[in-house]
Structures are given as structure tokens and as C-alpha cells.
LUMLUMKOL-487890 format. One line per 2 residues: number of its first residue (from 1); their letters; for each residue x, y, z of N, C-alpha, C. Coordinates in steps of 0.02 Angstrom, whole numbers. Atoms other than C-alpha are relative to their C-alpha. Layout:
NUM = a = X,Y,Z,X,Y,Z,X,Y,Z  ...
# end
This chain:
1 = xx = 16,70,12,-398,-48,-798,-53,-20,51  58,19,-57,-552,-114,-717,-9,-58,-18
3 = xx = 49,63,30,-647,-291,-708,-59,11,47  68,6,-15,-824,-306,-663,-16,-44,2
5 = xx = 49,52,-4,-933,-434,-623,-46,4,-38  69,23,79,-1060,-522,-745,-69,10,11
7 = xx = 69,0,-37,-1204,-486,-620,-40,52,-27  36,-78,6,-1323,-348,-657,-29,17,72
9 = xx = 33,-39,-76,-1361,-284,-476,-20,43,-23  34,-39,-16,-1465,-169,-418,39,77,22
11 = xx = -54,-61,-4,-1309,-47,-368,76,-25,28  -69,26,4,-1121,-71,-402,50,43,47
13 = xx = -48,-38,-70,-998,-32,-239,64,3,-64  -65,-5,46,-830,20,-327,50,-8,30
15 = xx = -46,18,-45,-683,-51,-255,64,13,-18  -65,-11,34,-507,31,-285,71,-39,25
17 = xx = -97,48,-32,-327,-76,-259,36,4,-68  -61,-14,31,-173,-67,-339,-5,-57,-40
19 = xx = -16,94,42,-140,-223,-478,70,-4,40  -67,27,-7,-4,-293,-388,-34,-43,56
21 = xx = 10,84,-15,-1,-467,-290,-50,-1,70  25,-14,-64,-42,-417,-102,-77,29,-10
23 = xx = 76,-8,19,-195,-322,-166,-71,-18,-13  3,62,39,-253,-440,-269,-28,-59,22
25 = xx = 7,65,-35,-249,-567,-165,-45,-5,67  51,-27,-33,-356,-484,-20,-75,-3,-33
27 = xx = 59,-6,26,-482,-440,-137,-34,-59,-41  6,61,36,-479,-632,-207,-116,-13,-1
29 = xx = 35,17,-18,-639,-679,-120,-68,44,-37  37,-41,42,-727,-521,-191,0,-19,-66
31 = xx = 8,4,108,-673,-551,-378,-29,-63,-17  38,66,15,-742,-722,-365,-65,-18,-5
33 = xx = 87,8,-31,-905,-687,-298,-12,-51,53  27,71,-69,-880,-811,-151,-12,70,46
35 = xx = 30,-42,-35,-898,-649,-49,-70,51,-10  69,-53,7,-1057,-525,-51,-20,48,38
37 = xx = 22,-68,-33,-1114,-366,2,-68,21,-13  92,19,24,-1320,-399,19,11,8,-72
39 = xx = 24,41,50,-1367,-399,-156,71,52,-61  -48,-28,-10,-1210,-263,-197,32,-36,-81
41 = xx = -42,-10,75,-1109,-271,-391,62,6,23  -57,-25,-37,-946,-249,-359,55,14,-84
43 = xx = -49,-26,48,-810,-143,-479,65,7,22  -61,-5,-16,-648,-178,-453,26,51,-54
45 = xx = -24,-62,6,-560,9,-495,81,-21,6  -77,17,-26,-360,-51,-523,19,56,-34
47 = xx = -46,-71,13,-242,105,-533,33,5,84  -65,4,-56,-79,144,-438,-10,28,45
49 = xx = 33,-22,-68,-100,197,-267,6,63,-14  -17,-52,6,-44,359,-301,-41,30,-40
51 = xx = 73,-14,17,-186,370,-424,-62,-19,32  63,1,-39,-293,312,-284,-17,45,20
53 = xx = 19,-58,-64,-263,424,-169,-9,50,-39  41,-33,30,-284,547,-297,-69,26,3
55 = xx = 85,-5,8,-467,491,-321,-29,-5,66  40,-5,-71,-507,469,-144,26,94,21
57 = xx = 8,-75,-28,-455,657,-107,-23,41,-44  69,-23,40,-581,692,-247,-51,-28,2
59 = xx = 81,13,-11,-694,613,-155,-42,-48,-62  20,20,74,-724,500,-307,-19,-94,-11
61 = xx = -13,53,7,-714,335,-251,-35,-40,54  17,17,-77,-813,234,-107,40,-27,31
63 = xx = -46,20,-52,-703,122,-49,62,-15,-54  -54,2,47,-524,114,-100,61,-27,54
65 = xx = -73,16,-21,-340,58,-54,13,92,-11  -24,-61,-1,-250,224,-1,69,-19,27
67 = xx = -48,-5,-46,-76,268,79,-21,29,69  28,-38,-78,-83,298,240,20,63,14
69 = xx = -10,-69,21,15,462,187,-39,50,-28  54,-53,23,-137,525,109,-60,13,49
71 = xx = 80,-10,-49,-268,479,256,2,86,8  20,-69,-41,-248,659,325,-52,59,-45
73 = xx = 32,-48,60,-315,744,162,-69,-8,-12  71,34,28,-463,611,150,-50,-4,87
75 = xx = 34,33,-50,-499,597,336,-86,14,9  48,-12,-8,-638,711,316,-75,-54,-24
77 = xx = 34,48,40,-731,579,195,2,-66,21  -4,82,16,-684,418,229,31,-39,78
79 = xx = -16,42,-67,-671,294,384,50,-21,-34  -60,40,8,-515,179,398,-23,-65,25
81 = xx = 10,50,-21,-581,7,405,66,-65,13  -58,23,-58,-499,-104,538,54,-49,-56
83 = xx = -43,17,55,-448,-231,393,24,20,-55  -17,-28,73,-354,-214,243,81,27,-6
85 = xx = -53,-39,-24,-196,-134,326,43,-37,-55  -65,18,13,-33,-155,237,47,21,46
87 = xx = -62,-38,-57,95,-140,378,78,-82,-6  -39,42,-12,261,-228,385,32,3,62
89 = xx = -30,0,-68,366,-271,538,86,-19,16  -78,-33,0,544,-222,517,32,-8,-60
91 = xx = 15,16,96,512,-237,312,-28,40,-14  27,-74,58,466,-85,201,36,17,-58
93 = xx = -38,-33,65,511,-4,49,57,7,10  -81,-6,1,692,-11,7,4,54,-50
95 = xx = -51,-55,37,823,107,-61,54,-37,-27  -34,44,55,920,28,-214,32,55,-37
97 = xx = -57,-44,68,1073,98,-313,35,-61,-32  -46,39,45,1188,44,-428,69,-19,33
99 = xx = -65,20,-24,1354,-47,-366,45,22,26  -54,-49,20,1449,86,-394,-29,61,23
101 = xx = 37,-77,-15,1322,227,-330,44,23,58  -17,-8,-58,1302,298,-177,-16,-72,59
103 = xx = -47,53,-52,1392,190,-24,-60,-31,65  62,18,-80,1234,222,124,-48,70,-28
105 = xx = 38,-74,26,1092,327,123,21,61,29  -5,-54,-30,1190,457,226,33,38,-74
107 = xx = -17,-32,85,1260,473,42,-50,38,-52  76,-7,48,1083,521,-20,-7,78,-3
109 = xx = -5,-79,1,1102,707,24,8,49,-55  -6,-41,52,1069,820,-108,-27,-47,-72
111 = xx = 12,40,48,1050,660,-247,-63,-18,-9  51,13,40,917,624,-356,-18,-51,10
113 = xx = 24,28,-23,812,504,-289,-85,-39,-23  51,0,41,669,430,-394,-76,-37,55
115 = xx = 25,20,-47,516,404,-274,-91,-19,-42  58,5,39,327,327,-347,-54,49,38
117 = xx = 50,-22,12,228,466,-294,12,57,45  -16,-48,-76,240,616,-173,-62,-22,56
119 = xx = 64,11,-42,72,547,-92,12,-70,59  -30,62,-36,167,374,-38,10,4,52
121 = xx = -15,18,-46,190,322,130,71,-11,12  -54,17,-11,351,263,58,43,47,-10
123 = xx = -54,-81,4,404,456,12,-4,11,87  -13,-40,-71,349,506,207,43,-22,26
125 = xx = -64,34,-11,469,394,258,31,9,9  -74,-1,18,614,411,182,-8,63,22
127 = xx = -17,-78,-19,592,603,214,-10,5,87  -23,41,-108,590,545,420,76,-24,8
129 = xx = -72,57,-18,752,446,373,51,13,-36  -29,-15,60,824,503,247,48,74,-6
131 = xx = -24,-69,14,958,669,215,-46,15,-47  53,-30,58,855,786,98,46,-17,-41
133 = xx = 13,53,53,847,717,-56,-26,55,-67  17,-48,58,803,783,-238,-63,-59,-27
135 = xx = 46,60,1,618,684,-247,-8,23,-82  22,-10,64,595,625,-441,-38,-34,-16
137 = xx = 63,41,-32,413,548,-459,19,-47,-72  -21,42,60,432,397,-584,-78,-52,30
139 = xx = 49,79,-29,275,236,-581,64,-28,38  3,43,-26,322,131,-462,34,-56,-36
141 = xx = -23,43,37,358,9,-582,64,7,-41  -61,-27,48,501,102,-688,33,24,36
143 = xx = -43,-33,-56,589,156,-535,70,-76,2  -40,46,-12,702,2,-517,36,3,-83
145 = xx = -35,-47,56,761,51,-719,24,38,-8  -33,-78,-11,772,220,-701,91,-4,33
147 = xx = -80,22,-19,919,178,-582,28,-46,-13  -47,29,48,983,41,-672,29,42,-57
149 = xx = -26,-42,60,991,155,-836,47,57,25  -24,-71,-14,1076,303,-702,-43,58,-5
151 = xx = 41,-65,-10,943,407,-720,-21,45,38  -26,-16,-108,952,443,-523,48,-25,17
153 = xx = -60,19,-53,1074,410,-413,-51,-49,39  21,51,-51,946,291,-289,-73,14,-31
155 = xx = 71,-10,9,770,253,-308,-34,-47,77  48,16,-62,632,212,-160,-54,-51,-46
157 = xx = 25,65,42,567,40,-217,-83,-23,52  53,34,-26,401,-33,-174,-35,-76,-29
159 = xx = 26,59,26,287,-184,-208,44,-31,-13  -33,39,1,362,-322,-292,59,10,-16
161 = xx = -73,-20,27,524,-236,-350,40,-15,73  -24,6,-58,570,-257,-148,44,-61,2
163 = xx = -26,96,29,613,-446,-206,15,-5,-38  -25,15,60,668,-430,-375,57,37,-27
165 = xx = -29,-57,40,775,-262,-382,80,-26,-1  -73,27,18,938,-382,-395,0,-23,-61
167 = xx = -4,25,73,877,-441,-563,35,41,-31  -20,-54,54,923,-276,-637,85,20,16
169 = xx = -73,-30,-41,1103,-273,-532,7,48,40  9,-56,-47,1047,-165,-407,32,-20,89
171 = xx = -42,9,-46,1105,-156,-217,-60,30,59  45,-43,-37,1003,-111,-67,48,47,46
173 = xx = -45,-55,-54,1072,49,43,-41,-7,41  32,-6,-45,928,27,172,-87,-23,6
175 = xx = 64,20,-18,747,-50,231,-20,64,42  46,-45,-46,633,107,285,-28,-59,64
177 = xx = 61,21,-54,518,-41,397,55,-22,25  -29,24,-46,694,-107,462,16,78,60
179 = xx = -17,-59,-58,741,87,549,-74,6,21  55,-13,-24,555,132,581,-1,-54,65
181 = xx = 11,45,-60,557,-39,703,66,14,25  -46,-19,-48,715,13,776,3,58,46
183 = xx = 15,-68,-22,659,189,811,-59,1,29  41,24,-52,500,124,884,-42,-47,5
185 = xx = 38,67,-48,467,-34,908,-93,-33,-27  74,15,55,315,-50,782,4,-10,-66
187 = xx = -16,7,82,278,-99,616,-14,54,-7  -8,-33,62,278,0,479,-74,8,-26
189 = xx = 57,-14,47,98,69,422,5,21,-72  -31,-15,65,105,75,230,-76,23,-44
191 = xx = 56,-21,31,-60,62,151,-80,-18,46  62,1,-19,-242,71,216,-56,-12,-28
193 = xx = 38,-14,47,-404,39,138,-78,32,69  41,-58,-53,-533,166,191,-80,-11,-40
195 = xx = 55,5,22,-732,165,157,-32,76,0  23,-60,1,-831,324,98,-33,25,70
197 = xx = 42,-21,-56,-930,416,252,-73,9,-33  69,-27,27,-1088,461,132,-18,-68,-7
199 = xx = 29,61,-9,-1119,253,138,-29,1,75  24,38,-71,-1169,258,307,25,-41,36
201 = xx = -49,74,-31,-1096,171,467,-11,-58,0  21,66,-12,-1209,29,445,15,-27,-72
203 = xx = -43,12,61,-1165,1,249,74,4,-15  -58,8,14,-989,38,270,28,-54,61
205 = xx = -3,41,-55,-991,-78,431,9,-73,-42  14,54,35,-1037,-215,310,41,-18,-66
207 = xx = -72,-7,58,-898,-172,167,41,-33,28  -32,27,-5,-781,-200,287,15,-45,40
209 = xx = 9,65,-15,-843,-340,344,-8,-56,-51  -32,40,71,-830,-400,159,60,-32,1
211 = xx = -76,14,32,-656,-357,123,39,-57,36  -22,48,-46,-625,-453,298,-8,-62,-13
213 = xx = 17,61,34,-718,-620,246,37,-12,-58  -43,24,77,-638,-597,52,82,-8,30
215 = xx = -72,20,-48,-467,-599,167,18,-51,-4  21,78,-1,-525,-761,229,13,-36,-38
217 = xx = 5,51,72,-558,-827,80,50,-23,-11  -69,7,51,-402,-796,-6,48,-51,72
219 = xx = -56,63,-50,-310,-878,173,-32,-73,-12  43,63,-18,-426,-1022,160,2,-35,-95
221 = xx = -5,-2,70,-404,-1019,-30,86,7,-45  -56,-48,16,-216,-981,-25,26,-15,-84
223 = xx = -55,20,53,-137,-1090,-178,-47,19,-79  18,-22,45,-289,-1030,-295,-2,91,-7
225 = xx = 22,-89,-30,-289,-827,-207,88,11,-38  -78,-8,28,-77,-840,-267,-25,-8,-54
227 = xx = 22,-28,67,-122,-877,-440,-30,51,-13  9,-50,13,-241,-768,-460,53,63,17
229 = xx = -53,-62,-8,-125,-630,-374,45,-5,-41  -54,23,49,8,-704,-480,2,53,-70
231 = xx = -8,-51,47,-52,-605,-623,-2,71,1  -3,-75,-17,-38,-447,-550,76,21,10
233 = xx = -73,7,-19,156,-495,-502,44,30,-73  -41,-29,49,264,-400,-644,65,-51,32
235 = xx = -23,17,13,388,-529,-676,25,-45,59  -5,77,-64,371,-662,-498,-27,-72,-38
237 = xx = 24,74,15,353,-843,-520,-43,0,58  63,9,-37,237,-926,-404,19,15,75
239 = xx = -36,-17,-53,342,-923,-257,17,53,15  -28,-68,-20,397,-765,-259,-45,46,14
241 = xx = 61,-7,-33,224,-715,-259,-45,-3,83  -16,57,-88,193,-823,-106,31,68,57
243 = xx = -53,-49,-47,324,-726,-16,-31,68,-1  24,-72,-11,273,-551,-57,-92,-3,13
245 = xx = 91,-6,-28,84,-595,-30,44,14,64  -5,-6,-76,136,-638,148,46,25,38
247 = xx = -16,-61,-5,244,-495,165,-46,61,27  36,-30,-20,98,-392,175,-72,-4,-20
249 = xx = 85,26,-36,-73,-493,210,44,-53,42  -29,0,-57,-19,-524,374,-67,-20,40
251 = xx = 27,14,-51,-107,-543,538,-17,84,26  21,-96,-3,-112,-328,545,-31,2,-72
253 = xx = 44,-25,52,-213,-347,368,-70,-20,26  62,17,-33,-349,-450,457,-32,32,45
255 = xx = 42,-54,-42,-371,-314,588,51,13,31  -63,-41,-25,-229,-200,644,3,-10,46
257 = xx = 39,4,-89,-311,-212,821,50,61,18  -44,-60,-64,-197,-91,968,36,-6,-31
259 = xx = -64,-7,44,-39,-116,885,-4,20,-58  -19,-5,55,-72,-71,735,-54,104,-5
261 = xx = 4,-59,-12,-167,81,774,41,56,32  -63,-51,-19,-26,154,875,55,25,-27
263 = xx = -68,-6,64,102,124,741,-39,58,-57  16,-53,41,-24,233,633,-7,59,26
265 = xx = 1,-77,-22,-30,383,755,76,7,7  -50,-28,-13,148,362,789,23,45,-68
267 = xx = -49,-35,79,171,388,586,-45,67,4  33,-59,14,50,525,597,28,57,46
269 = xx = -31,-38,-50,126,615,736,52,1,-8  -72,-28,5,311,608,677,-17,23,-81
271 = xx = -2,-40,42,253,660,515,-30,84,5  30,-66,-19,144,835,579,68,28,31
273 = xx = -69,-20,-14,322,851,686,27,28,-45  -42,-18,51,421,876,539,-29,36,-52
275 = xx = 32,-31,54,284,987,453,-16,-26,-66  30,35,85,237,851,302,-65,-13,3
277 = xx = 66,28,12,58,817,336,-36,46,35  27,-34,-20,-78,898,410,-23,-50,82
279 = xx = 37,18,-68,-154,849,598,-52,-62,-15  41,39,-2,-242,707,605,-46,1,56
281 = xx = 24,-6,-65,-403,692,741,8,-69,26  9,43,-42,-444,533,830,1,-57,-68
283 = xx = 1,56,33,-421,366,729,-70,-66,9  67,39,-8,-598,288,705,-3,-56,-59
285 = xx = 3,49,35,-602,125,632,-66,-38,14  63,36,26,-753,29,541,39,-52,-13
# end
């Protein structure tokens, strides 16, 4: 699903994010055209993160929304510009069963576990926190079903299902971003948006100094940046929207700064620990 602008520029930047509210609502300022990137087109690229990161570790994409579970694959390609972060602060993806499931996640051992992607931030996670697990990849979106219908025993919930997964009679067994801040004292790095390296530092300097201004916008814009996000919300009213925007466009989406860079080496360094990712080098942010 894409939308485009009505402009005919001279050359179209391609911009990848997830359709869902937080996204959405960052990139407000962009889809409006109150922001600009010198004389710059802009293609908003929507597909699930998990099909981002995909296309960013095919190199396929200039700038995109990623997990921060995939940076290690893409680092070679792509800066991590300072804004854009999705991090929560003792709030992350939950773990939802049925009533009647399993009791805690120490119950999760061995059970079928429906997770949106193996590339997720919110799979590295749970596999940090989690007893091993039987990972079963479902969208994102059909994961909060799946275990309503029994089709797993627990599923690893993200986006707006985090706030809604009681509609379906579900139960939470655990907040990944509440243990991660108990275990050290930082948020929760979740998603990133990263800029190609073949733009150049002085063109990708200026991207994300876009996305930062279209930020703006949408804060300075909030009750028209919620509508719009609104239609990205699978089944929120306006409020509920509201809430999960500012869930995660935060004060670490405007620029992670020190804190929010440490919380991303800490995830990168207890994930290489436990053999799930590869080494990351030095964390250079545009």
C-alpha cells in the first residue's frame, strides 16, 4: 500500500513505516507537505515492519522504519537517525492468553507462541525473557485471534493490539518493556528509522532533519496528526489513538540523545550474549 504526493519532483525519496497510528503520526508533517526535503517527492512505502526490515536488508529502500532487531544485518547500509526512535519506558509488547491458558510466562516453556515476525524486536525480547518457546510467525494483526480462536497457547502482541487485546477476552501474562526496565533501568528500544548510506551524510543529514521537523508538526498539529493516524488504528476510537500515539512518540522519538543510545547497545549486547544477533560496531547517529 503506498500514497504519493501530487507533486512531480525532480526525484522521489521513498519513505517506509508501518500503517499503524504511532507511525503515521510522525510522518504527519511529511504526508501533508508542510515539511520538505529541498525540492525532494516523497513516497510513503507502508508495509509491516517485518516487511521493512526485509527490504532494508535488501538494501531496497532509502529510508525506512526498521526493528531495532534487524539494525545488525543493515548496519552496513544504513545510518540510525537520532529521531524517529520507538522506545518505551517500562511499556512494550505484551504476552496475552486466554483465561484459561497458561497461568505466567514461566508457563510458556515448550508452548506455541504466535510472534509477528522473527525479525521483531518484540521476538528478541521475549527470547531474553522468556522460557524457550515454539515461535509461530502470524501478521501482527491476526495474532490477538489466533489466540482467541486457540490456535497457540500465548501470542507476543504489538502496536495497537497492546490496548485492545481485552476486546477479544484475552489476559495479559507479562509487559517485555515492564522486565527490560527492571533488569536495567532503561527503556525499551523497539523500532528505529534508519537512512540509506549511498545518500550521503549531507543528504541523509537533511532527511533526518525532515522526519524531526514532520515530528514537530504532528506535536504542534496534535488533534489533526491523531486523525489522520486514526486511520491507520485497526479498530481505536480517537482516544485510544491519543494514548497509543503517545505511547510511542515520546520525548526518545524526538532524539533518543545518551539514554536512549545506551538502552540500544545494552539490547545489542544482551542479544550477541545469548548468540541471536550478530556484533554490532559503534552506534553512529545522523
Amino acid at each position: 500500500m503506498k500514497h504519493s504526493s501530487t507533486e512531480t519532483p525532480s526525484r522521489v525519496l521513498k519513505f517506509g513505516h508501518s500503517p499503524d497510528p504511532d507511525d503515521a503520526f510522525m510522518f504527519f508533517g511529511l504526508a501533508m507537505g508542510a515539511v520538505k526535503i529541498r525540492d525532494f517527492g516523497v513516497e510513503h512505502v507502508l508495509e509491516d515492519i517485518q516487511t521493512l526490515n526485509e527490504m532494508a536488508i535488501a538494501n531496497e529502500i532509502e529510508i525506512t522504519a526498521i526493528s531495532a532487531h534487524a539494525f545488525p544485518a543493515v548496519q552496513d547500509n544504513y545510518w540510525i537517525m537520532h529521531c524517529g526512535a520507538s522506545m518505551g519506558r517500562g511499556y512494550g509488547p505484551i504476552i496475552v492468553a486466554l483465561p484459561d491458558g497458561p497461568e505466567s510466562l514461566n508457563a510458556l516453556g515448550g508452548r506455541r507462541v504466535a510472534i509477528p515476525g522473527p525479525l521483531t524486536t518484540a521476538y528478541l525480547v521475549a527470547q531474553l525473557y522468556l522460557p524457550d518457546f515454539e515461535a509461530v510467525v502470524y501478521p501482527f494483526d491476526q495474532i490477538p485471534a489466533a489466540v482467541a480462536d486457540g490456535q497457540v497457547d500465548a501470542g507476543l502482541v504489538i502496536h495497537e493490539g497492546q490496548i485492545t487485546y481485552s476486546d477479544q477476552g484475552l489476559v495479559k501474562l507479562g509487559d517485555l518493556g515492564a522486565l527490560w526496565l527492571d533488569d536495567t533501568g532503561l527503556p525499551l528500544p523497539l523500532g528505529l528509522d534508519v537512512v540509506s548510506k549511498n545518500l550521503g551524510p549531507e543528504l541523509a543529514g537533511e532527511v533526518a532533519r525532515g522526519l524531526s521537523d514532520s515530528i514537530g508538526y504532528a506535536f504542534d498539529h496534535e488533534d489533526d496528526a491523531v486523525a489522520y493516524a486514526l486511520d491507520f488504528g485497526r479498530g481505536l476510537d480517537t482516544e485510544q489513538a491519543r494514548t497509543f500515539v503517545k505511547m510511542y512518540v515520546n520525548d526518545y522519538t524526538r532524539d533518543m540523545g545518551d539514554e536512549g543510545c545506551r538502552a540500544l547497545r545494552t539490547l545489542f549486547d544482551r542479544g550477541v550474549e545469548r548468540g541471536l544477533i550478530e556484533p554490532v560496531g559503534s552506534i553512529e547517529l545522523i
